[in-house]
Steps between C-alpha positions, in 0.01 A plus 500: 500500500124649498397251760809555721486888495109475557556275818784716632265802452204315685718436781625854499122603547457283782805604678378827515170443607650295783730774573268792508271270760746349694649900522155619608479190771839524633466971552169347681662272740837756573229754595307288725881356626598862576198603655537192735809552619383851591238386682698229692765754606194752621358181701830428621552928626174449674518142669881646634324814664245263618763299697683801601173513716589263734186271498411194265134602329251342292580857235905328542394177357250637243798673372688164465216343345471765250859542438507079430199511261721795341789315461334160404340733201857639442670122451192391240525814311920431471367137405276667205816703399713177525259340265458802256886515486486095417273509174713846414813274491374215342317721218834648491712177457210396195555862346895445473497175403289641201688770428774256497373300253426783271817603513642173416286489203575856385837395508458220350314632166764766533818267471295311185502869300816598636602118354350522145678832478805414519451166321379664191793802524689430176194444325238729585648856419264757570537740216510208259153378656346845440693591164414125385153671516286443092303826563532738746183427758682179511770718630344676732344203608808328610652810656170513735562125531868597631394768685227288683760219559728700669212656721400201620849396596543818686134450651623162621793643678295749720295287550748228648623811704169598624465174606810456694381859664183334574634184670747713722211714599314236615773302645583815714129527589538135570762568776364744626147270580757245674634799735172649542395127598758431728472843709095361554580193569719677791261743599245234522709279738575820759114580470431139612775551747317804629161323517604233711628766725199655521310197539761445827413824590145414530491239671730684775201727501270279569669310748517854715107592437442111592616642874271791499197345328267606742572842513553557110153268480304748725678801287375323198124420580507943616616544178213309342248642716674863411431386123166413576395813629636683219371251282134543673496887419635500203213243371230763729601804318525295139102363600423864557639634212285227281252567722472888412565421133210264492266785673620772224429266212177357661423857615536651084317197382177547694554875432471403116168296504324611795440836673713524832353388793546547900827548652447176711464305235801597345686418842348163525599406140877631644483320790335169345793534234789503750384199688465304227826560439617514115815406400480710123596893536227663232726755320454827305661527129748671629635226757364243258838659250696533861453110575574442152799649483633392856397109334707595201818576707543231645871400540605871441379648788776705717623339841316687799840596667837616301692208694408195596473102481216272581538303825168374522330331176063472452369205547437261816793343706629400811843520619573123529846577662337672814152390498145408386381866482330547168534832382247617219698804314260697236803728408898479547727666705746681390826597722597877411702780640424682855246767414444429143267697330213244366335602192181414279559256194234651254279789510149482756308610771533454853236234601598500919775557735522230762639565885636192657579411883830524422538867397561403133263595232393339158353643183283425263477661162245356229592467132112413354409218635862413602676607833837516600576521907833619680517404859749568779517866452649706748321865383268486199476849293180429318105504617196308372364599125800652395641439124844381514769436209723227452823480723359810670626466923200440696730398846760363623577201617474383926852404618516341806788557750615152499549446123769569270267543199097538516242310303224608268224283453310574101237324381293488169152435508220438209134616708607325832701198333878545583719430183896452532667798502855357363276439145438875453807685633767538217 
């Protein structure tokens, strides 16, 4: 009996271990399922307003895209949930078949007292047994003896009824895994149902940009050379910044050792410093703590507009569907609302405002020796050197008369190396 009730108890321990972790996995995955299908049905509000527009667009089949990759995600995280719900019904088939056979041996060892009881009736009198006693410990002896007997007997019985509890329990939680099961397995077959419309979708898409290649080809390579331009003043007022920093620092240095010297020479060791053009920003303490706390937020920092959903991801691509046009993105895009205010995602100073040939504006606000940049602004309501605070409204978005919802491009930046944006915002 040791052995047996040492085993059951060892399972026991397991089966809660399994259940607290497969609990924690399983709150994960319905989060990330939930937030998902959130996202899908934003993607799917934005790519109908796109259409509403009349004319097929590389932004139209970006949204697609995205909205596939979202949807792919949402069938492999149902798949995870599938599995989890799997082991949870086979752990609890093992934990009722267990239970089950405790309960036949409590019921067993039961029936064998119950048994010798009875058999030994006409014999066994209880008052006799105690009265029987030679000395009175030996009395009170047998009376605990009695007592204990009986105990145990009662023990045994709720016991066997906990048991039974026990094995309804988890025959209910049982059923409940099979419906919970079932309902996935359903969802997961109208998700695939929806992909493959989307994935129809697509290719409708691409069959009508195939018609109008060269025009949405040109559009593309203006964008590119719009991004390069930005891209090409954003890296000359970066350069300048380290430039200026590297002056200051070289400036205190020779200030500490030597007495100062001419004005020109100061200029030339400016000048000489900006063409060879650094790529560390020298910091004070003070933005020394700023960087480090910027580095140490990374993955909590705020979104830099209240609405919005990435249509354009960092890295380098081409649009395969259209063309051969390589586009070289050092931020993401992000589609938002007409007029949105954009906002700062941690606390800095203005490093430069940019004007474009566009009319839009970008700015650039450095964080240490990190720098975030928000460009297609429409009005910007901030100037150069100015201390800012997170989510504080420098602008607002450019919105041009042909779309249905603007873009903001944001990018993150370490000196002048871009880093991806998507691994910092929360």
């Amino acid at each position: 009996m040791t052995r047996i009730y040492f085993v059951l108890v060892f399972i026991a321990s397991l089966s809660i271990v399994y259940t607290v972790n497969g609990q924690s996995n399983k709150d994960k995955l319905n989060a990330e399922k939930k937030q998902l299908q959130v996202s899908i049905e934003q993607q799917k509000k934005l790519l109908n307003a796109t259409q509403k527009e009349k004319t097929t667009s590389l932004r139209e089949i970006e949204l697609i895209k995205n909205q596939i990759k979202q949807q792919e995600r949402l069938i492999s995280v149902i798949n995870e949930e599938l599995g989890l719900l799997n082991h949870q019904i086979e752990q609890t088939d093992k934990e009722i078949s267990t239970l089950s056979g405790k309960l036949s041996l409590l019921k067993e060892e039961y029936a064998k007292a119950v048994y010798a009881a009875y058999k030994y009736r006409n014999t066994f009198n209880k008052s006799g047994f105690i009265l029987s006693a030679k000395t009175f410990v030996q009395a009170a002896v047998r009376m605990n003896y009695l007592q204990k007997y009986s105990s145990l007997l009662q023990q045994q019985l709720l016991e066997i009824e906990q048991t039974k509890q026990n094995i309804f329990q988890k025959s209910e939680q049982l059923h409940k895994s099979k419906a919970e099961k079932s309902s996935l397995a359903l969802s997961q077959t109208l998700q695939k149902n929806e992909l493959d419309k989307q994935r129809s979708e697509k290719d409708a898409i691409v069959a009508k940009l195939k018609t109008k290649e060269k025009t949405i080809s040109s559009d593309l390579k203006k964008k590119v050379a719009r991004q390069n331009q930005v891209d090409a003043a954003i890296d000359k007022i970066i350069r300048a910044e380290i430039a200026q920093a590297q002056a200051k620092a070289n400036a205190a240095k020779k200030n500490a050792t030597t007495p100062a010297k001419s004005n020109t020479a100061s200029t030339s060791q400016a000048n000489k410093t900006t063409t060879s053009a650094p790529v560390q920003l020298e910091m004070t303490p003070e933005e020394a703590l700023l960087s480090s706390d910027f580095e140490g937020n990374q993955g909590k920092l705020p979104w830099p507009v209240a609405k919005g959903t990435i249509i354009n991801h960092f890295g380098t691509y081409s649009h395969k569907e259209v063309s051969s046009v390589k586009i070289t993105n050092n931020g993401i895009n992000i589609l938002t609302e007409k007029d949105a205010a954009i906002r700062t995602v941690f606390q800095g100073t203005v490093a430069g405002i940019i004007d474009l040939n566009n009319g839009s504006k970008a700015v650039l606000i450095r964080h240490g020796n990190y720098i975030t940049v928000y460009s297609n602004l429409a009005a910007v309501s901030v100037k150069k050197n100015d201390k800012v605070a997170a989510k504080q409204a420098i602008g607002t978005v450019l919105t041009m008369a042909s779309e249905t919802y603007p873009e903001l491009h944001f990018e993150v930046r370490k000196n002048t190396t871009p880093l991806n944006p998507e691994a910092w915002l929360r």
